[in-house]
C-alpha positions as CSV (number, residue, x, y, z in Angstrom):
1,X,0.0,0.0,0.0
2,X,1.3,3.1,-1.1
3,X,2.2,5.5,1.6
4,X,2.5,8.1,-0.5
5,X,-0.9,7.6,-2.0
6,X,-2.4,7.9,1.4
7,X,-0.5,11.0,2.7
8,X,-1.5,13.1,-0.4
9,X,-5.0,11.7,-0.6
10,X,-5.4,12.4,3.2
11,X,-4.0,16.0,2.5
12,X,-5.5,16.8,-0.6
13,X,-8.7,16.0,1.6
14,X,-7.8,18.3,4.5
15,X,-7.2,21.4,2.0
16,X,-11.2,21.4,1.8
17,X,-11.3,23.1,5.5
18,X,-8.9,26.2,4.9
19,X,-12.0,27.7,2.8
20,X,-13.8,26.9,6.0
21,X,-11.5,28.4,8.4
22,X,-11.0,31.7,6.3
23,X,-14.5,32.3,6.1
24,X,-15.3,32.0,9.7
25,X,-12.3,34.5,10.8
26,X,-13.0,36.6,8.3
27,X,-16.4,36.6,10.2
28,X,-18.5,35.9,6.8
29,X,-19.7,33.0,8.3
30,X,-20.8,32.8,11.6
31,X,-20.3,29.7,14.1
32,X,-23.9,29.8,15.2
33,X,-24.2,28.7,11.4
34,X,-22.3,25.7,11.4
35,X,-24.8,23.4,12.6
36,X,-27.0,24.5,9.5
37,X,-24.3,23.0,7.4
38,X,-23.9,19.5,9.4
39,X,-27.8,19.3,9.1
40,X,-27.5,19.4,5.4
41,X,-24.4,16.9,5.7
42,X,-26.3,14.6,7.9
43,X,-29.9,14.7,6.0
44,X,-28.8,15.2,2.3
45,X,-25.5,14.5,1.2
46,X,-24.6,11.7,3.3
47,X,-28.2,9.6,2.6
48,X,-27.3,10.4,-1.5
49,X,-23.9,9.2,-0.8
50,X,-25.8,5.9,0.6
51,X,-27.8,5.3,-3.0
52,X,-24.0,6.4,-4.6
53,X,-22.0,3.4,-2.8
54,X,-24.9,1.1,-4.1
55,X,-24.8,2.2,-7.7
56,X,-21.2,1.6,-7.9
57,X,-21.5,-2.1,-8.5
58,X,-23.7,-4.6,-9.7
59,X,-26.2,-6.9,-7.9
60,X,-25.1,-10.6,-7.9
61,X,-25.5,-13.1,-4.9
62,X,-22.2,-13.6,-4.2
63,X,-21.9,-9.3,-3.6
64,X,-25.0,-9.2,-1.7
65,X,-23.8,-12.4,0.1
66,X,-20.0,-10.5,0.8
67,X,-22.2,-7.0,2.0
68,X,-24.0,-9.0,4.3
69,X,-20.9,-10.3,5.7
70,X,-19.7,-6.8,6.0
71,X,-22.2,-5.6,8.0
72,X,-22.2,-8.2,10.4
73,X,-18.4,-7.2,11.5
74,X,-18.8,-3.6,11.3
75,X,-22.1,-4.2,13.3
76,X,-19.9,-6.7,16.0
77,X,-16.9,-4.6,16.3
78,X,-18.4,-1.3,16.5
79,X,-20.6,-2.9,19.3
80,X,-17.7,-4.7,21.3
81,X,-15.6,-1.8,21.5
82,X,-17.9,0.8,22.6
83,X,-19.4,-2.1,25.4
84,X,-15.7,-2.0,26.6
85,X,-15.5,1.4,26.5
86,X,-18.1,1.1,28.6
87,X,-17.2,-0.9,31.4
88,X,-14.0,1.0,31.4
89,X,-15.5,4.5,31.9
90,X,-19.2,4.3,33.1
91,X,-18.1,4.8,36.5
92,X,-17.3,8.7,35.0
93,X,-20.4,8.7,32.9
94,X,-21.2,11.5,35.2
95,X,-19.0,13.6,33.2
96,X,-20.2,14.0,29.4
97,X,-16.7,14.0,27.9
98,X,-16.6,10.0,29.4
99,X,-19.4,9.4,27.4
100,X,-18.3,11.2,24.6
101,X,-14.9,8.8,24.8
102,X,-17.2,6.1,24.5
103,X,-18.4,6.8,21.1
104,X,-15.7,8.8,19.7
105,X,-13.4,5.9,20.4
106,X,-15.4,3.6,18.0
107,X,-17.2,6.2,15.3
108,X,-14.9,7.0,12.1
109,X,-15.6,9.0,9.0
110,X,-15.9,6.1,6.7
111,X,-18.2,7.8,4.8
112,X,-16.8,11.4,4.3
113,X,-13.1,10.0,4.3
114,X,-13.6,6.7,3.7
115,X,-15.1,6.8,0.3
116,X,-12.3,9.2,-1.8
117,X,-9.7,7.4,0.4
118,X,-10.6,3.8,-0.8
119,X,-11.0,5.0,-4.2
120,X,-7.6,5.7,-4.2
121,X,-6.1,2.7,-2.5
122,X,-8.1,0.7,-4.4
123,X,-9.2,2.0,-7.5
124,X,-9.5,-1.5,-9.1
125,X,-12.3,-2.8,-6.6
126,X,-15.4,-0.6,-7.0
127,X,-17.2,-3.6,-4.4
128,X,-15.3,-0.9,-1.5
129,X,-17.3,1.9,-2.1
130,X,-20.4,-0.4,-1.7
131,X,-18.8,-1.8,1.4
132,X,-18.2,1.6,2.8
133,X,-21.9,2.8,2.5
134,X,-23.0,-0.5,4.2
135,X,-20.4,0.0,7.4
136,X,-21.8,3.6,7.5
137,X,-25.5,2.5,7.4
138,X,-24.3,0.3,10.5
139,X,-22.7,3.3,12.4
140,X,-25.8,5.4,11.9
141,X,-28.3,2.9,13.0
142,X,-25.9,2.4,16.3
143,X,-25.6,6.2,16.5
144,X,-29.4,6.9,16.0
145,X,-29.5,4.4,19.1
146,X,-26.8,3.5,21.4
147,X,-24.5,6.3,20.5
148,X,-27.7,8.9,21.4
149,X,-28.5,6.7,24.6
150,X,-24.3,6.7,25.9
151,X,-24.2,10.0,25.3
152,X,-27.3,11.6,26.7
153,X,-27.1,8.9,29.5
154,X,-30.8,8.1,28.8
155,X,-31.8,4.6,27.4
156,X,-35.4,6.2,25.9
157,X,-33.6,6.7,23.1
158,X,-32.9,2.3,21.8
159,X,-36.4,2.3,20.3
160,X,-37.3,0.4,17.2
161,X,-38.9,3.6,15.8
162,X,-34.9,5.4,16.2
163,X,-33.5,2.0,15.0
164,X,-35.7,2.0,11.3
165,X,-36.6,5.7,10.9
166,X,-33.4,7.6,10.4
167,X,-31.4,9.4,7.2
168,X,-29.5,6.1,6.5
169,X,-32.2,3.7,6.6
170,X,-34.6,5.6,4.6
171,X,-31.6,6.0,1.9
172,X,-31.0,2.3,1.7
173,X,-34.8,1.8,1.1
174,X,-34.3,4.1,-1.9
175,X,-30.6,2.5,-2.8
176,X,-31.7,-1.2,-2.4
177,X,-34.3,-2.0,-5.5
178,X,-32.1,-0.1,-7.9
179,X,-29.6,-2.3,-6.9
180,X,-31.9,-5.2,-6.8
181,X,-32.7,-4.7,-10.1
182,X,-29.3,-3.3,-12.0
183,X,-31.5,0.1,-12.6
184,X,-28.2,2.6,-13.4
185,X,-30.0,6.2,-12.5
186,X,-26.5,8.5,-13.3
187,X,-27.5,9.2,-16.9
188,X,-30.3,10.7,-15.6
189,X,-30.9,14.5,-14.9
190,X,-32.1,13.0,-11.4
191,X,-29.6,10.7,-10.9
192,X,-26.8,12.9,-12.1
193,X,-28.3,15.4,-9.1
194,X,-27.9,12.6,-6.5
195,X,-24.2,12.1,-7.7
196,X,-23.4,15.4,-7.4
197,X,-25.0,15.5,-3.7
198,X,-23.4,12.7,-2.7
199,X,-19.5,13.9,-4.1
200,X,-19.9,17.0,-2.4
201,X,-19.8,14.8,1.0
202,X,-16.1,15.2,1.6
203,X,-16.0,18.8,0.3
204,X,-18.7,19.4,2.5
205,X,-17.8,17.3,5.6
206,X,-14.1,19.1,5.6
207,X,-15.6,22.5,5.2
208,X,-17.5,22.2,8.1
209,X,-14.1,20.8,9.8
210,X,-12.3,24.1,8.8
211,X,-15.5,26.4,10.3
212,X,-15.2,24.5,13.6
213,X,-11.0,25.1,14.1
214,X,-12.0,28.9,13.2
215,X,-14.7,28.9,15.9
216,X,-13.0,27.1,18.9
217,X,-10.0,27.9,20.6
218,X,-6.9,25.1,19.7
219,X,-5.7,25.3,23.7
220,X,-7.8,22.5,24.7
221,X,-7.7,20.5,21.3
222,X,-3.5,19.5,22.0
223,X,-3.5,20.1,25.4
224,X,-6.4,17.8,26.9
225,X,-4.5,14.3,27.5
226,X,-8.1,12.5,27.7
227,X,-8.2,13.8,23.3
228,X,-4.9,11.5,22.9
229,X,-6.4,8.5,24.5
230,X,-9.7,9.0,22.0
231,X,-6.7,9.4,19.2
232,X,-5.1,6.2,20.4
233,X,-8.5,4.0,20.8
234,X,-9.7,5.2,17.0
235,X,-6.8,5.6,14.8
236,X,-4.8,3.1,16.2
237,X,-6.5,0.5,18.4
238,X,-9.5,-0.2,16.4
239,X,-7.8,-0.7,13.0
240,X,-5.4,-3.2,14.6
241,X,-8.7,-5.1,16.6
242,X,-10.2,-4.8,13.0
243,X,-7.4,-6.4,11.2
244,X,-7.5,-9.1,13.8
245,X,-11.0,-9.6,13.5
246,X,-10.9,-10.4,9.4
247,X,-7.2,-11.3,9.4
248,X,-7.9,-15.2,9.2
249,X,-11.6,-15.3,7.5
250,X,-11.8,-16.8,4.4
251,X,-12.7,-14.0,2.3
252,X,-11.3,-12.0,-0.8
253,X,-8.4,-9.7,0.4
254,X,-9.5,-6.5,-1.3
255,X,-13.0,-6.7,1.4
256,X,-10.0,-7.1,4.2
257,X,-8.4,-4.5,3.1
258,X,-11.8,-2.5,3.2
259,X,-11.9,-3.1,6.1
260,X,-9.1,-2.2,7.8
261,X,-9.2,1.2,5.7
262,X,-12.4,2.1,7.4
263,X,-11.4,1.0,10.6
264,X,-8.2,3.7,9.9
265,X,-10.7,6.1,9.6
266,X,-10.7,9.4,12.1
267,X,-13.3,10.5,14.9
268,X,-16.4,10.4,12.8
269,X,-17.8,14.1,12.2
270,X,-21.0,12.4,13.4
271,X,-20.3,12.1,16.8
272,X,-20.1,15.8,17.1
273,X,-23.9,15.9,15.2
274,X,-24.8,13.7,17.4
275,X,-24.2,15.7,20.4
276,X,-25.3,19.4,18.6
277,X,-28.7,17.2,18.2
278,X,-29.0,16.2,21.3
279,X,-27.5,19.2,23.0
280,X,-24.8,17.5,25.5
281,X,-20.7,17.2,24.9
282,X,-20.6,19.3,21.7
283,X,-16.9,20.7,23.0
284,X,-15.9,17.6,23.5
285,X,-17.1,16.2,20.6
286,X,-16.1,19.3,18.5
287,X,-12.3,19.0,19.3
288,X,-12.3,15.3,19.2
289,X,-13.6,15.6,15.6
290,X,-11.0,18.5,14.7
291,X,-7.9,16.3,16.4
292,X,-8.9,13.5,15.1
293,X,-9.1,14.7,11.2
294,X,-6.2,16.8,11.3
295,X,-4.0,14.4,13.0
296,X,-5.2,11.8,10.6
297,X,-2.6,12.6,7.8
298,X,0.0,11.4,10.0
299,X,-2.0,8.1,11.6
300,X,-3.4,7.0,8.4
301,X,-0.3,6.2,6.3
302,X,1.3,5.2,9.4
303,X,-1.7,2.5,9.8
304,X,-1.6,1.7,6.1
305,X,2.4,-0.1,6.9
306,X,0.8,-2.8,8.5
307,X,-1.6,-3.3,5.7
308,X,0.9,-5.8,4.0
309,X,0.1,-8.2,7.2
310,X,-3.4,-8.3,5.6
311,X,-1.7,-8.8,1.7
């Protein structure tokens, strides 16, 4: 894996947030704003990103068989790490920012980041895009769920209704009988509309990155050690428990590899949308999010050495 690929993909990426930045010191966008933007992130882009992933490829058993398969271990990691997250800190689930660990230690950007990042690496296996959108689906029905339980500290928020009725869900009812029935929408005006929505993730997701560094002060961001320990459980603990996890399966090496991309991925933006909905931990979440993007040009091709254990 080419760690020169990574770096410049993962930079390339990051230069989206300096428009963001400029524009909220130069006080033409105000931070009050910013949750605007994630709303149209969260609701629009990333559900059009969903049907995207899906018309990537074509429907055959074996793929649906494989995406099946991918969903069950981003669904059982995802949940074993943030349940040993929580034994380890519930006893400090009196403080938000515990509970903000929780689920910053496990959520990654494998949609925003993940997509142009696994089109680079692996430009010659279009099944990873499709694979991406189905671990996001996975992190957004946990988030709609678990993730708003942890983090509020309330469990009236694990209902079925949260678990069906949600961006993600009502995307891949959408995304699912296209791709049941090989119907191609991107020659269409429509289709060429939903495209465009869902390429305009990253751009978007990175923007929003650069207007939260211009609206928070960077003092807590390096200084808080409790930030490093989200930085070590994300970027590296989880991709090495991922490549663990698929390691020895029987199963093509490009979905491995998929994996363990996804699992590289940083603090999910997510988290912090999470908490701006739901009104607890949104500093914590907020410079969780910003260290754990920026930082991710260094962690990511570092990560991507010990792909070769997976090749």
């Amino acid at each position: 894996m080419e760690i020169t690929v990574t770096a410049m993909t993962v930079g390339v990426m990051l230069m989206y947030a300096l428009p963001g930045f400029a524009l909220v010191k130069a006080k033409k966008v105000s931070p009050s704003s910013i949750s605007a933007f994630a709303t149209v992130l969260m609701y629009v882009c990333q559900s059009c990103l969903v049907v995207y992933s899906f018309q990537k490829v074509t429907y055959t058993k074996e793929l649906f068989g494989e995406m099946l398969l991918f969903f069950a271990l981003a669904m059982f990691i995802q949940c074993v790490l943030i349940g040993a997250y929580y034994l380890i800190f519930r006893k400090k689930y009196d403080d938000v920012k515990y509970r903000i660990v929780t689920i910053a230690g496990v959520m990654g950007n494998c949609a925003f980041m993940g997509v142009p990042l696994l089109e680079a690496l692996l430009p010659d296996y279009p099944q990873a895009v499709v694979f991406s959108g189905v671990y996001s689906i996975t992190m957004n029905l946990i988030g709609w769920t678990v993730a708003s339980a942890i983090i509020t500290n309330d469990m009236k928020y694990i209902k079925i209704k949260n678990f069906l009725l949600n961006p993600s869900v009502l995307a891949l009812c959408a995304a699912l009988p296209l791709f049941f029935k090989g119907i191609y929408i991107g020659d269409t005006k429509f289709g060429s509309a939903v495209f465009l929505l869902a390429r305009m993730t990253t751009p978007m997701c990175m923007l929003i990155m650069g207007m939260r560094l211009g609206a928070v002060s960077l003092k807590p961001i390096v200084t808080r050690k409790l930030n490093y320990l989200v930085l070590f459980l994300k970027q590296a603990a989880m991709p090495i428990a991922g490549m663990l996890l698929v390691l020895f399966l029987p199963i093509d090496v490009n979905m491995k590899l998929t994996f363990y991309i996804i699992c590289c991925c940083p603090v999910a933006s997510v988290v912090l949308n999470f908490s701006e909905m739901l009104g607890q931990g949104q500093e914590m979440s907020s410079n969780l999010v910003l260290l754990g993007t920026f930082s991710s040009i260094i962690t990511i091709p570092v990560m991507m050495l010990l792909s070769g254990i997976i090749v």
